[in-house]
Each structure stands twice: as structure tokens, then as C-alpha cells.
C-alpha positions, 0 to 999 in steps of 0.5 A: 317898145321896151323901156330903158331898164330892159334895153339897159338889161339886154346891153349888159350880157349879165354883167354890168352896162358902161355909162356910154351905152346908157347914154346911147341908149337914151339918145336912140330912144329919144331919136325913136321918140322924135321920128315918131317910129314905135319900133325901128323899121324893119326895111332898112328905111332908118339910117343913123350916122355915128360920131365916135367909135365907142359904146355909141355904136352899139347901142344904136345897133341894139335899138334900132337893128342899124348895122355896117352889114346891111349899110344902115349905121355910118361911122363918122369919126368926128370924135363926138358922142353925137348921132343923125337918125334919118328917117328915108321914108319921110326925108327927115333926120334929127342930130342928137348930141350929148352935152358935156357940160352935164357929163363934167358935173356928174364927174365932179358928183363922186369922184371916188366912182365916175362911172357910177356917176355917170351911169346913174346921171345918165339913167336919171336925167331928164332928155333936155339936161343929156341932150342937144337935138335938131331937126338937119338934112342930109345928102346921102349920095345913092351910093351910100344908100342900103341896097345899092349895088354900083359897079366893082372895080379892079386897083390897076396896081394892086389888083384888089376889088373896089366897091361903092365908087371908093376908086380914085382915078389918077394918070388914066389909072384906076387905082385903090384909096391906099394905093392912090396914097391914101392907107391906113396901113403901113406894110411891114 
């Protein structure tokens, strides 16, 4: 496995790496670390369930090939820089989260740069002062699994296809989550 420099050096795509995917980057290598896996596999056995949309993500992407594409990484918007690395073929998983009481104290550390701050506290605190871990279990529905492969259907309104068993059935109806009054869209 590499170390943190050299994953910190891969993020940064010759500039500099936001202190959010330093952090991400510790959080993944203790997950690793904690699993007991030396590389991430590479059969889609490791699934990991983000907590926020920002540089998290990625760095997860970065050290453990979990992708949305391959259904490996899940997005849960609970708004927190928090991830659950489950392991599938040995059933485990473990929820790492950041502590924000160490991110208040680096920011009250240099005011006049908070991002430096932060980035260097994040490179050089030990894993106890960053984190929060526990051992969790997850139901991961087969539907939610990489590789499924459920049956499509067609939104009786809008005639769009629906995968993954995302259909809601109302009125005899199958129908889309938007369709069904559930959009993240608005139509102009």
C-alpha cells in the first residue's frame, strides 16, 4: 500500500490537496487498516457508504477503487464527513467519523490561514485525536448489492425506465419517483 504522502501527492493532480481529502485519505487508510485488507480488493467485495458530498468521496474513490459506476460507493447525505467501510466477504463493517471538536481547535490554531491549519493538523494527528470508529452492521438489501441486476420497468406517466426496484406503485399504477411526487426537479 502506499503512504499518505504518496496518495496526498496522486489527490493533488499537481497543485495543492484540500484539507477535506487529507482527511478522507486518513479516514480510508485506517478503514483499510481496521478491515485488515492490504490493498482494497479488487471484486467488488468492499462497499463504503459516504456521509457527505464533498471531498470525501473521493478520496474514498482514490483508496479503495469504490465507484457509483460499479455500485461500490453510496452516498448518504447525512451531511457529515462520516463513511461505513463493509467489508462483504467477511460480513463486517466499520463507521469512521471525524471529530469536530479537533477541526474547531485547528481552526482557532492560524486564523490567518484555516486551510493550512487544517491540512497540516490532518497530516499529522495521530488516528485517535481525528477519529470516532465502530464496529456497525449493515442490512444492504440484495438490490443494493454491485452486480444485481433486477428487473426494469417502465413509469406508467412518464414512460421513462426505472431500475433497482426505484418504482413506486400507487393506484394499480407503476410510476417514477418524480412522477409519484417525489422530483428533485422542477420543470421550467
Amino acid at each position: 500500500m502506499k503512504s499518505l504522502e504518496d496518495y496526498i501527492q496522486e489527490a493533488a493532480k499537481g497543485g495543492s490537496t484540500r484539507s477535506g481529502i487529507v482527511l478522507g485519505i486518513r479516514m480510508s487508510l485506517l478503514a483499510l487498516k481496521e478491515l485488515q485488507l492490504e490493498t482494497p480488493p479488487h471484486d467488488r467485495s468492499l462497499i463504503t457508504i459516504v456521509e457527505i458530498d464533498r471531498c470525501l468521496p473521493d478520496a474514498v474513490q482514490l483508496l479503495t477503487g469504490c465507484r457509483l459506476g460499479n455500485r461500490t460507493l453510496k452516498f448518504k447525505d447525512y451531511g457529515k464527513m462520516a463513511a461505513t467501510f463493509v467489508d462483504m466477504e467477511k460480513n463486517r463493517a466499520i463507521r469512521i467519523a471525524a471529530k469536530e471538536s479537533v477541526n474547531q481547535r485547528l481552526l482557532a490554531s492560524n486564523p490567518a490561514d484555516e486551510e493550512e491549519a487544517l491540512r497540516g493538523g490532518y497530516q499529522s494527528l495521530p488516528d485517535e485525536d481525528l477519529f470516532t470508529w465502530q464496529w456497525v452492521r449493515i442490512a444492504l438489501p440484495v438490490e443494493e448489492r454491485p452486480g444485481y441486476r433486477g428487473p426494469r420497468v417502465v413509469c406508467s406517466r412518464c414512460g421513462e425506465g426505472i431500475s433497482f426496484g426505484r418504482e413506486v406503485a400507487r393506484c394499480g399504477s407503476l410510476l417514477c419517483r418524480a412522477c409519484a411526487g417525489q422530483p428533485y426537479f422542477e420543470s421550467v
